[in-house]
N, C-alpha and C positions, 0 to 999 in steps of 0.2 A: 504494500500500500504506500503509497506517496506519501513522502513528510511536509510536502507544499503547504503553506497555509493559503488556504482560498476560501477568506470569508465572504467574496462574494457567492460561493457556493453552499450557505447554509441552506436549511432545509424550505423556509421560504422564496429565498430566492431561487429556489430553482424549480421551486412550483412558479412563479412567477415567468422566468424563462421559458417553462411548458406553454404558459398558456401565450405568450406571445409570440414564441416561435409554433406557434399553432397556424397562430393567422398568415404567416410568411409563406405557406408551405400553396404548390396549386390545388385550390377545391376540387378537381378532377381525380386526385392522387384516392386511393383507398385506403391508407393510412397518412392523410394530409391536413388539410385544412381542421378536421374535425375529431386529429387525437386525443384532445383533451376530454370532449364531450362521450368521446368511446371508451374511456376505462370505466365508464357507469355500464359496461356490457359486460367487464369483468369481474371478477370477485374474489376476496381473502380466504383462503383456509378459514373453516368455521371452525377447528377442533385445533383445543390446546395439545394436540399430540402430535401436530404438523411442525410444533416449535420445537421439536425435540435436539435441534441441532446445532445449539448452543455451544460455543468454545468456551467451557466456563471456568477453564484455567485461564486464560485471555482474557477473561474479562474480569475476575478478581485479582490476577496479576498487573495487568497494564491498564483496567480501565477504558476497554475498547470492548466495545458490543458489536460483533460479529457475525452476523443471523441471516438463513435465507428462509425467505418467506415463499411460501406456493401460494400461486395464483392462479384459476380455474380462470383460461383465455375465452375468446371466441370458438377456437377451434385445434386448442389443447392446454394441458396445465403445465406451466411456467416457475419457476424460482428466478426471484427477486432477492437479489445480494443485496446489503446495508449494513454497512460500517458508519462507526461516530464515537468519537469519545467525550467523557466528563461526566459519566453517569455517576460514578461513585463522588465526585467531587461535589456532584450539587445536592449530593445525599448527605455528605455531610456536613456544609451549609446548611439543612437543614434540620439535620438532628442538634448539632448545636445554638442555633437560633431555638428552638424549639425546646431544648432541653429534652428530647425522647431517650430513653432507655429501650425503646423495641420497636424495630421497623414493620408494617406494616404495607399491602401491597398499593393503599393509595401512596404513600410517599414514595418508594419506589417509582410507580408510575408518573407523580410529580417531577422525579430527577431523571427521568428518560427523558421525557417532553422536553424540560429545558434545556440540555444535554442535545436533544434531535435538532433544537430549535437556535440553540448557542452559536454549534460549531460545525467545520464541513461537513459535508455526508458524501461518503464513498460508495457507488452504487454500480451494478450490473445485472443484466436480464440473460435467460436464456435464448429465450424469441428470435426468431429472424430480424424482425424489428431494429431490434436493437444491436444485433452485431452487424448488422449491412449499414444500419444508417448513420448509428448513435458513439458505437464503439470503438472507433478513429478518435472521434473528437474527444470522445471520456480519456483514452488512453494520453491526447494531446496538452489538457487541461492538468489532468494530473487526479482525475475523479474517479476514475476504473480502480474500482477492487479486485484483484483477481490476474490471469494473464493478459497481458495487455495486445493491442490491434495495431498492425505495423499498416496494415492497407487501407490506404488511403479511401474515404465513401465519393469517389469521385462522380459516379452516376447516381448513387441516391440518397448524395446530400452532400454535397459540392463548397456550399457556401454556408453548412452547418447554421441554419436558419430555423429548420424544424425544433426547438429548444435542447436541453439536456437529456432528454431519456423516450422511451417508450411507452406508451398508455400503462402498463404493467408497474412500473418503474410511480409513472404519475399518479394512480391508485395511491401505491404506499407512501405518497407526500402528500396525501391529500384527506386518506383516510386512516385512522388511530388505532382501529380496533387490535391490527397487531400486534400494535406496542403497549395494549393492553392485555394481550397473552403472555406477551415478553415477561409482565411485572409480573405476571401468576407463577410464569419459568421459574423466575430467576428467585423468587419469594419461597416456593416450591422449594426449590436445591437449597439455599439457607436452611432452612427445618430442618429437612431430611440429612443433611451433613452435620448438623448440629447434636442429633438422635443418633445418626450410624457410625458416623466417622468424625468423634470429637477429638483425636488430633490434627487433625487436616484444619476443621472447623478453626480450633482457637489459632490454630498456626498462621492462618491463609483469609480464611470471609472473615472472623468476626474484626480484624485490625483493616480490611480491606473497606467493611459494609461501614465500623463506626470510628476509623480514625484513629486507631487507638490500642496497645495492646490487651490481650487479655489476662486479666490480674493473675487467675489460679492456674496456668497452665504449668506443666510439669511435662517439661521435653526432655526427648536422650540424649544422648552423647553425640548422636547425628545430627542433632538441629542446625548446624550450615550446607545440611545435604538441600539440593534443591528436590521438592517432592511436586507431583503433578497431582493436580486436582481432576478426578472422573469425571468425564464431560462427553461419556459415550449415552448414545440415545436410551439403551436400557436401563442406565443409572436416572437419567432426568424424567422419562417417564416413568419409573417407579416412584420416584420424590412425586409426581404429580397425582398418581394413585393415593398414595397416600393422604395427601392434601382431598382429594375429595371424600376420601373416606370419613375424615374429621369434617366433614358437611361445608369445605370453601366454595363449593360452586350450586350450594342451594338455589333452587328457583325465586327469582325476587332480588339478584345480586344487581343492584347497580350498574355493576359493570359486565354483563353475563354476557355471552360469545354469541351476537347475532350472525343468521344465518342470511336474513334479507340484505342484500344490499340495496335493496332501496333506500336502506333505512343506514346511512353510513353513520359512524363515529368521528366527526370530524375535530382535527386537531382546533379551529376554533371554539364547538363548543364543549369542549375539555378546558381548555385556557380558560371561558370566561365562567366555568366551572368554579375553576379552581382560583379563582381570584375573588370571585364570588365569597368561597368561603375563608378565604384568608384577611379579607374586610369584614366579614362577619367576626371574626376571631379576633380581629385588632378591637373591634368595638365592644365584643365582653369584658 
């Protein structure tokens, strides 16, 4: 992944980009004029077991969230690469403003959003789409996650006018509900490493989640060995098994994994969510 800083590539500007390198493109084109209006034809993984493929040594070591997401296309299902970091950092901004002693999956979900919304976003599609038109330019910019695109999009997209990404791509800048499995994820392995594997836990998430060492741990003689944290699919959805068996995903949740995309989860109204209740909170 590129160490460029390109904040004119945070997560809004480049839903910004979509939509106006929308209108550049010719209306005759069948992925042109009207990509942006066309990712309402696609849709998220509805099941927290699509997230299952989390780097979650990566991401309680360096603070880099790593995820692909699937996406049910027009006319097949897609992964959607996304990289960002500063999740944990705006987590603990906020446990210490806050004074919390135990995180919770709304906060989590707070320090994504700010995190998604702060700082670059690294991004890549499987789709045609996006490696014929999008993926010259992403590797040029310094935004490609992944193997980068030496051939040039000289016939379709020339003048990289079409924005940053692909309808697929523009889905997940546009809609949350992912990054509201993410926080179920990643809230999920916290517990469950905390329950199964309490030297990992104190060693690795609890200084990583709260800033902080953990007072009673009791390491061997190996404690400068570097250990990796399980972040293979079967360990993560088991921690999410578990989670729902202590009733996290009761009917009536707030935030429960819809299935309609008509009915999207947009990063706005999360933001005025959650501003919402942090002015209510100032005012108690």
């Amino acid at each position: 992944m590129s160490t460029n800083i390109l904040l004119e590539d945070r997560r809004s500007a480049l839903l910004t980009q979509s939509k106006k390198g929308a209108n550049y493109a010719p209306s005759n084109q069948h992925y042109g004029s009207n990509r942006y209006k066309r990712r309402l034809k696609s849709s998220i993984a509805p099941s927290i077991k699509h997230f299952n493929n989390m780097d979650m040594d990566k991401f309680f070591k360096t603070d880099t969230l790593d995820v692909s997401v699937d996406i049910r296309g027009e006319t097949n299902i897609y992964k959607v690469r996304m990289s960002f970091v500063g999740t944990l950092e705006e987590l603990h901004d906020y446990i210490k403003k806050n004074n919390i002693e135990q995180v919770d999956r709304k906060m989590i979900l707070k320090a994504l959003m700010k995190a998604f919304n702060r700082d670059d976003v690294y991004i890549n599609c499987t789709c045609p789409d996006f490696r014929y038109r999008f993926k010259y330019w992403a590797t040029r910019k310094g935004l490609l996650i992944g193997e980068p695109e030496d051939r040039p999009a000289d016939i379709t997209n020339p003048g990289d006018d079409k924005g940053p990404g692909c309808k697929h791509i523009i889905l997940c800048l546009s809609d949350s509900s992912w990054l509201i499995k993410i926080a179920s994820v990643i809230l999920n392995y916290i517990n469950y490493m905390e329950q199964h594997d309490e030297r990992l836990y104190q060693k690795y998430i609890y200084p990583a989640v709260y800033d902080k060492e953990y007072d009673e741990r009791q390491l061997s003689i190996f404690d400068d060995e570097e250990e990796v944290l399980d972040s293979d699919e079967e360990t993560i959805e088991t921690s999410n098994i578990e989670a729902r068996k202590k009733g996290q995903f009761k009917k009536g949740n707030e935030y429960r994994f819809r299935k309609d995309n008509k009915d999207q989860i947009t990063f706005d109204d999360l933001e005025n969510e959650f501003e919402e209740e942090e002015s209510d909170e100032n005012l108690a």
